[in-house]
N, CA and C atoms as a LAMMPS dump frame, in Angstrom:
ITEM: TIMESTEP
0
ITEM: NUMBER OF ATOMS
366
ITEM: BOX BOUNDS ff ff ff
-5.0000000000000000e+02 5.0000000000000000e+02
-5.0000000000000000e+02 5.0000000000000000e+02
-5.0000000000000000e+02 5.0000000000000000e+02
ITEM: ATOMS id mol type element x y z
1 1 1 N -47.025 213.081 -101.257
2 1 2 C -48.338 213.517 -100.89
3 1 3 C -48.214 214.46 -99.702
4 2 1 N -49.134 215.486 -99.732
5 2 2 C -49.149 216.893 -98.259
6 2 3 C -50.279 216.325 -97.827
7 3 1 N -50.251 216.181 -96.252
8 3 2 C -51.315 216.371 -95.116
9 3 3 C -51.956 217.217 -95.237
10 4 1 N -52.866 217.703 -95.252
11 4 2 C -54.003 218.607 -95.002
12 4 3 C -54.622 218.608 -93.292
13 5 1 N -55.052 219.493 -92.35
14 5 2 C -55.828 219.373 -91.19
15 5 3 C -56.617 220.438 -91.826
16 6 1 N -58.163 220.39 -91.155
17 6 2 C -59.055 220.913 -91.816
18 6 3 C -59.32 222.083 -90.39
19 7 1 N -59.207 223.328 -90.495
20 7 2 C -59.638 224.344 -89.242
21 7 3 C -59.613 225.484 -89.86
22 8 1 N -60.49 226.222 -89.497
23 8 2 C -60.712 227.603 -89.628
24 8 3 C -59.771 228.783 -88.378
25 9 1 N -59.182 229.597 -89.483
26 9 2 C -58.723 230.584 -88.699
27 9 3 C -58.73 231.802 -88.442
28 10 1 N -59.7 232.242 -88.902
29 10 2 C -60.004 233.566 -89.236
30 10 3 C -61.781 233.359 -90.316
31 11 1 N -62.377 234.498 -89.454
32 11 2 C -63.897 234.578 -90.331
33 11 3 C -63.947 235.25 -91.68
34 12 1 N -63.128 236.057 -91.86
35 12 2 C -62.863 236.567 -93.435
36 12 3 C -63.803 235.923 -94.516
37 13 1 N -64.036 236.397 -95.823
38 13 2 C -65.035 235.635 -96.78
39 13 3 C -63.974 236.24 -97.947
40 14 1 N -63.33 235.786 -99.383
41 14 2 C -63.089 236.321 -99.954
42 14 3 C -63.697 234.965 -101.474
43 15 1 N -64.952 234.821 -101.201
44 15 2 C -66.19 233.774 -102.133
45 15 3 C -66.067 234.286 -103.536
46 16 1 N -65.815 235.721 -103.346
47 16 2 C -66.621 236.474 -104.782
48 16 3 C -65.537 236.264 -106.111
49 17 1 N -64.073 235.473 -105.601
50 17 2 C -63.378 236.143 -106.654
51 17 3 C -62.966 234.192 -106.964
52 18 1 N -61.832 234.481 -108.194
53 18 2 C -61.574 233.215 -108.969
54 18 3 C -60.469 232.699 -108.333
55 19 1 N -60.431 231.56 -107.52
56 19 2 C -59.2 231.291 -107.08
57 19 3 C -58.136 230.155 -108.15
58 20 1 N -56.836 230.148 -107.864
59 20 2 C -56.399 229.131 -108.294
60 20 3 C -56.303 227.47 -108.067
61 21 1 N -57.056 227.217 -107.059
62 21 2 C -57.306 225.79 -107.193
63 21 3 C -58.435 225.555 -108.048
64 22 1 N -59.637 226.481 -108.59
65 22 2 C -60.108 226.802 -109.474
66 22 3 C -59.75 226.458 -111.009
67 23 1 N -58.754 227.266 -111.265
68 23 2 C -58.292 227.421 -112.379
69 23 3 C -56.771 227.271 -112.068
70 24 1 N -55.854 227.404 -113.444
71 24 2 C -54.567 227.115 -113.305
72 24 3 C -54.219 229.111 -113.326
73 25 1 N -53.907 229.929 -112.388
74 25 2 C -53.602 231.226 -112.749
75 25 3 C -51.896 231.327 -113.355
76 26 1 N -51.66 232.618 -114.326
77 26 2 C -50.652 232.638 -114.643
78 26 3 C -50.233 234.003 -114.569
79 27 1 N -49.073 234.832 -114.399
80 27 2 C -48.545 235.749 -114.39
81 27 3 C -48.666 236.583 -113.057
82 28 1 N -49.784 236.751 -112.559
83 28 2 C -49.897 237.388 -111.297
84 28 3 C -51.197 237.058 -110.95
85 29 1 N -51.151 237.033 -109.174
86 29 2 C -52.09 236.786 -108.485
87 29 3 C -52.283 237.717 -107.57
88 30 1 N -53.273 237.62 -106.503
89 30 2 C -54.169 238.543 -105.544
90 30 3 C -53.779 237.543 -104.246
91 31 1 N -52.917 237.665 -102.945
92 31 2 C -53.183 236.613 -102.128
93 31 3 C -54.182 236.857 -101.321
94 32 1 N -55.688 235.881 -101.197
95 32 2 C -56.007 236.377 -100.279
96 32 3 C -56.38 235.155 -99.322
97 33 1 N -57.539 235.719 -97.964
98 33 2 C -57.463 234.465 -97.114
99 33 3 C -59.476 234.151 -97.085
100 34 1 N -59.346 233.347 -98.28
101 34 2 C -60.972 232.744 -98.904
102 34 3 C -61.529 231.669 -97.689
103 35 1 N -62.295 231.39 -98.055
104 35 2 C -63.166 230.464 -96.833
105 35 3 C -62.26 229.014 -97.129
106 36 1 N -61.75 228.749 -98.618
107 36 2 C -61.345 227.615 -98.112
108 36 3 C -59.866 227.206 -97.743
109 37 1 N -59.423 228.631 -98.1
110 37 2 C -58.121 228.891 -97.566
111 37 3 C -57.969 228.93 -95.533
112 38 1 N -58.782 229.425 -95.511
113 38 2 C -59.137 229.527 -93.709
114 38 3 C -59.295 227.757 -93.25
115 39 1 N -60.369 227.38 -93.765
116 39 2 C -60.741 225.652 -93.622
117 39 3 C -59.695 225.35 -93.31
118 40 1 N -58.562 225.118 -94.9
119 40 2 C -57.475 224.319 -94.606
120 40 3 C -56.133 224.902 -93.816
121 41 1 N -56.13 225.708 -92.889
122 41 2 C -55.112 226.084 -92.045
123 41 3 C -54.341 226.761 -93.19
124 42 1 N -54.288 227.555 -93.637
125 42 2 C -53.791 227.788 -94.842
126 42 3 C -53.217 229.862 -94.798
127 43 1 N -54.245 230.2 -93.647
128 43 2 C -54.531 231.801 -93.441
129 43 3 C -54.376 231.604 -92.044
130 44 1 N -53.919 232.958 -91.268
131 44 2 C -54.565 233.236 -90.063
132 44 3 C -54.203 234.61 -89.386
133 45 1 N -54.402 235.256 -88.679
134 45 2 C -53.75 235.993 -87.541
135 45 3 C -52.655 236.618 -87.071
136 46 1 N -51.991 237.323 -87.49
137 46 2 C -50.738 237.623 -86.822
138 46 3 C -50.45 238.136 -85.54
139 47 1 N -49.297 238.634 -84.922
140 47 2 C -49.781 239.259 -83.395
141 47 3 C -50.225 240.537 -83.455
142 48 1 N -49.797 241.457 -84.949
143 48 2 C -50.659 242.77 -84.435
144 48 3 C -51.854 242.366 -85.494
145 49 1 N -52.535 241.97 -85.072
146 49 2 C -54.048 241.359 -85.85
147 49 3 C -53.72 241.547 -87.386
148 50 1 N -52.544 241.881 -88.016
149 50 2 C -52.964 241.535 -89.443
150 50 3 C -53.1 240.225 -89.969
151 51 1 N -53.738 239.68 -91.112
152 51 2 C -54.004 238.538 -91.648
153 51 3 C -53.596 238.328 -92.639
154 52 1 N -52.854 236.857 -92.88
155 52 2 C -51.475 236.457 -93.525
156 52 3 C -52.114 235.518 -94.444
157 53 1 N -50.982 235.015 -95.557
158 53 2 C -51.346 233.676 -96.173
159 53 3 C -50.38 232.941 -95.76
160 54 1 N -49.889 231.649 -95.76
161 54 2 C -49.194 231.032 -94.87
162 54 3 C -48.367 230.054 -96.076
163 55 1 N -47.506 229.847 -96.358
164 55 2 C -46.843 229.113 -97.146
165 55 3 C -45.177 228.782 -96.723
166 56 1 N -45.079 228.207 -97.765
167 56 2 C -43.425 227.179 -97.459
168 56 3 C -42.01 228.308 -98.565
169 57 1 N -41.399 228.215 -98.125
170 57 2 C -40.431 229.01 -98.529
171 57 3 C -40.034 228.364 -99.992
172 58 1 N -39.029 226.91 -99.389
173 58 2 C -38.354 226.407 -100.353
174 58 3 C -39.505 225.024 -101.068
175 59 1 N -40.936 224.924 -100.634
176 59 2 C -41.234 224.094 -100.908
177 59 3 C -42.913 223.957 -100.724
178 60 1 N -43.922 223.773 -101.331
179 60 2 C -45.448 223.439 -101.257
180 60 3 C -45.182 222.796 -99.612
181 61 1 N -46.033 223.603 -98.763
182 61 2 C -46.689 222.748 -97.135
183 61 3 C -47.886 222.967 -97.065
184 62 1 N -48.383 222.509 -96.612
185 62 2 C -49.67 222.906 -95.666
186 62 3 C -49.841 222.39 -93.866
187 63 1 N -48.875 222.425 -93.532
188 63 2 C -48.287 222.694 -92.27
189 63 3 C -47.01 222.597 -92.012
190 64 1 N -46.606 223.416 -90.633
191 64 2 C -45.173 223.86 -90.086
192 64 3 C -44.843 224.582 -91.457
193 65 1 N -45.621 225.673 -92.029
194 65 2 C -45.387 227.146 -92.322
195 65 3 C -44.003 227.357 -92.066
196 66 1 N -43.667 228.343 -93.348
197 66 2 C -42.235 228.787 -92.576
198 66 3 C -42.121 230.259 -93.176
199 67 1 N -43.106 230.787 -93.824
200 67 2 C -42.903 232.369 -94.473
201 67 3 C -44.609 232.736 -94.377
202 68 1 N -45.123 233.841 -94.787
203 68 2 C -46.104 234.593 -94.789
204 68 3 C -46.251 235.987 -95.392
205 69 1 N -47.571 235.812 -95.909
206 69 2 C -47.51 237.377 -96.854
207 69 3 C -48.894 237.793 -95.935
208 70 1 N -48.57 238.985 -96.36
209 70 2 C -50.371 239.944 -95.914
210 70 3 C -50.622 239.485 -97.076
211 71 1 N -52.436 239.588 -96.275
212 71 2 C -53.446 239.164 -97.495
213 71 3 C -53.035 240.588 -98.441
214 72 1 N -54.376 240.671 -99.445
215 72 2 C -54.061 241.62 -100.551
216 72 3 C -52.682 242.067 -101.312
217 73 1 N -51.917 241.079 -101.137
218 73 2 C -50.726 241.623 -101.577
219 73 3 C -50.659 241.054 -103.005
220 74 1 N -50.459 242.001 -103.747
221 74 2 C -50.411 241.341 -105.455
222 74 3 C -48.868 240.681 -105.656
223 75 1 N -49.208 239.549 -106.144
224 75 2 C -47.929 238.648 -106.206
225 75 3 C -47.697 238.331 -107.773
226 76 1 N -46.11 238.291 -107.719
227 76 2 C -45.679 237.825 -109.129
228 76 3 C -45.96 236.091 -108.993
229 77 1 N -46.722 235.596 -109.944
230 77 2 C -46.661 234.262 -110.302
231 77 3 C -45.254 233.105 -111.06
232 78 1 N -44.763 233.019 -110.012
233 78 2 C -43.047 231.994 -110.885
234 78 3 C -43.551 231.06 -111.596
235 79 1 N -44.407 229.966 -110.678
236 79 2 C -44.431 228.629 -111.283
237 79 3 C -45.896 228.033 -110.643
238 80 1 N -45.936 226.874 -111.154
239 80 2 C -47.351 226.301 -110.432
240 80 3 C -47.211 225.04 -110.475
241 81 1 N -47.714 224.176 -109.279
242 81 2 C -47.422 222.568 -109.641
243 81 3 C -48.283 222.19 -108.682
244 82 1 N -49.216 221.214 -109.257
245 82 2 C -49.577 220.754 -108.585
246 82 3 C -49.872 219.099 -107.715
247 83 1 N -50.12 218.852 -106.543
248 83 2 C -49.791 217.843 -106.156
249 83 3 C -50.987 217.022 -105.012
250 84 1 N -51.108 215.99 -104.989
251 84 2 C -51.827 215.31 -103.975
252 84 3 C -52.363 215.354 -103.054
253 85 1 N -53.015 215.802 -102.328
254 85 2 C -53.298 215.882 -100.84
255 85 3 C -54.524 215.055 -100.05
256 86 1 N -54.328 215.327 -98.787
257 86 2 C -55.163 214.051 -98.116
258 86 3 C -55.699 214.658 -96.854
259 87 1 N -57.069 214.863 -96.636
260 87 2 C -57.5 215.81 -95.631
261 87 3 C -57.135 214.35 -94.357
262 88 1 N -56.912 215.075 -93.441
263 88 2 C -56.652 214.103 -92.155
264 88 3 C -58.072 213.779 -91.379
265 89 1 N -59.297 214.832 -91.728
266 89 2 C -60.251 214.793 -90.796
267 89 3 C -61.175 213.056 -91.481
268 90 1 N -61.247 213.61 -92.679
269 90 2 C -61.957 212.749 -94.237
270 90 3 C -61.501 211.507 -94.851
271 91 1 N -59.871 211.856 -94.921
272 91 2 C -59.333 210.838 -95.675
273 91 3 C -59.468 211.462 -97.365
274 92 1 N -60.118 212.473 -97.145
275 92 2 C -60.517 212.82 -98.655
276 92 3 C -59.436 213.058 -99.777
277 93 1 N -58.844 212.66 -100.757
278 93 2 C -57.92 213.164 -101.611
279 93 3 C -58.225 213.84 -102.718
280 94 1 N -57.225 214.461 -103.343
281 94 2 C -57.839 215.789 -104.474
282 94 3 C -56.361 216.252 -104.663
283 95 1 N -56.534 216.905 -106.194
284 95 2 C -55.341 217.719 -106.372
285 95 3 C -55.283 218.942 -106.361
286 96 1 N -54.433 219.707 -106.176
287 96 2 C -54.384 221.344 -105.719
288 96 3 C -53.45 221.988 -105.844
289 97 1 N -53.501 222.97 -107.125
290 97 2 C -52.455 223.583 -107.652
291 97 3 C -51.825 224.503 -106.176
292 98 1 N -50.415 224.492 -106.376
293 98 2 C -49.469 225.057 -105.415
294 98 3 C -48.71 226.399 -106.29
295 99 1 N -48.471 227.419 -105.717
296 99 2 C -47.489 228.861 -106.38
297 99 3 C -46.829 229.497 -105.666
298 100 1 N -45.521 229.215 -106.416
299 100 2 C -44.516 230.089 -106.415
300 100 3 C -44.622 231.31 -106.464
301 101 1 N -44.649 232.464 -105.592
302 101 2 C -45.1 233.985 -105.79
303 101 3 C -43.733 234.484 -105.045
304 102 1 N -43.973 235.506 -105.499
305 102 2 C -43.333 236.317 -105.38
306 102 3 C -44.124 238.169 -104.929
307 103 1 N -43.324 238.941 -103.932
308 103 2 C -44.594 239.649 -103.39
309 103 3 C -43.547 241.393 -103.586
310 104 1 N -44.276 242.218 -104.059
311 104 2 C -43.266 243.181 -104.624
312 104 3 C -42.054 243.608 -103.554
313 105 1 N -42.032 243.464 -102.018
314 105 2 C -40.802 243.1 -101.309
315 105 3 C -39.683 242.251 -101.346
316 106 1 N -40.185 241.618 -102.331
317 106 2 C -39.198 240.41 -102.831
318 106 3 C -38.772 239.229 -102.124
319 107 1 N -40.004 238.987 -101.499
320 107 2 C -40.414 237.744 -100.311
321 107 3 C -41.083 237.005 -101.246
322 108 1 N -40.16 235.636 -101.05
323 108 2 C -40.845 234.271 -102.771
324 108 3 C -41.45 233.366 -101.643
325 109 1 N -42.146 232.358 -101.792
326 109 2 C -42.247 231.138 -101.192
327 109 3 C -43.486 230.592 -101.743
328 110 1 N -44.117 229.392 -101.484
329 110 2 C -45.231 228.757 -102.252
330 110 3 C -46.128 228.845 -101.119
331 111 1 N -47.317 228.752 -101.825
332 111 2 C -48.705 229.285 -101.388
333 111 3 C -50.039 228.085 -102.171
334 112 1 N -50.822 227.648 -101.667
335 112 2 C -51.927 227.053 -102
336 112 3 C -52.677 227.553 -102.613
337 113 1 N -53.256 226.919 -103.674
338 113 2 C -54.04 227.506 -104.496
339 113 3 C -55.241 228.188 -104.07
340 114 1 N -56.065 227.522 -103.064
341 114 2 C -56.764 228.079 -102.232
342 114 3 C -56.876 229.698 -102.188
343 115 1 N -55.379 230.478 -101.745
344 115 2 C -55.167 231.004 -101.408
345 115 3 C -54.649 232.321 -102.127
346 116 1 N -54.613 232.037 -103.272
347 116 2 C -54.294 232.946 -104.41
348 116 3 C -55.817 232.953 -105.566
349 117 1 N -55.693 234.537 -105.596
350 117 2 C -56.831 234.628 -106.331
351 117 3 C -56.137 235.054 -107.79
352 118 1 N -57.433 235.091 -108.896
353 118 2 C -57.444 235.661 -110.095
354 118 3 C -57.166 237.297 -109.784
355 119 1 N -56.301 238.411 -110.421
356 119 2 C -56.183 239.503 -109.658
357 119 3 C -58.108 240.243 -110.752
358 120 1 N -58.554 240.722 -109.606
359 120 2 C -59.905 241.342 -110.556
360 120 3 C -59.675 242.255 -112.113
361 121 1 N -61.008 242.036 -112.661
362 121 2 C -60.872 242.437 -114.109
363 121 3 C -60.587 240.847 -114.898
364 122 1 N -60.105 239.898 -114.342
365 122 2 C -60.262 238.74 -114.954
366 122 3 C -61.467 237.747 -115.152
């Protein structure tokens, strides 16, 4: 099971589009940083103000991050799995597809579903 902490990090809105905790996405995604991607510590800030998605290299986290993409970056979709989680504020549990992406720099690591969109036209 992944910890969840529930905080916002950035005001960004990206509401309008289909994310993958949504749906199961396949082949390619949109990363971006959605309201509930922000909630769950999931997005934030970099030092020259660009805004990242935040994920685990070798493995699904949702904290102590260890890689990062800019938002908008269209990602190759590897794999998807999803797994357990437990908000710390709530106690709340739920499942939430996790992805393997891949970002045309050839920077892989997993990312929350949250956090990956349907790419538009879908």
């Amino acid at each position: 099971m992944i910890t969840l902490t529930a905080c916002s990090l950035i005001n960004r809105d990206a509401s309008a589009v289909t994310l993958g905790h949504d749906i199961r996405l396949e082949g390619e995604g949109t990363l971006v940083c959605s309201q509930a991607c922000q909630e769950r510590g999931q997005c934030g800030t970099i030092a020259n103000q660009s805004t990242v998605v935040l994920g685990g290299i070798f493995q699904a986290q949702t904290s102590s991050h260890d890689v990062f993409f800019p938002t908008a970056t269209r990602v190759a979709i590897n794999n998807v799995t999803s797994f357990w989680v437990r908000q710390l504020v709530d106690g709340q549990q739920f499942t939430i597809n996790f992805y393997n992406v891949t970002a045309p720099d050839g920077k892989s690591g997993w990312v929350a579903g949250w956090c990956v969109a349907a790419p538009e036209g879908r």
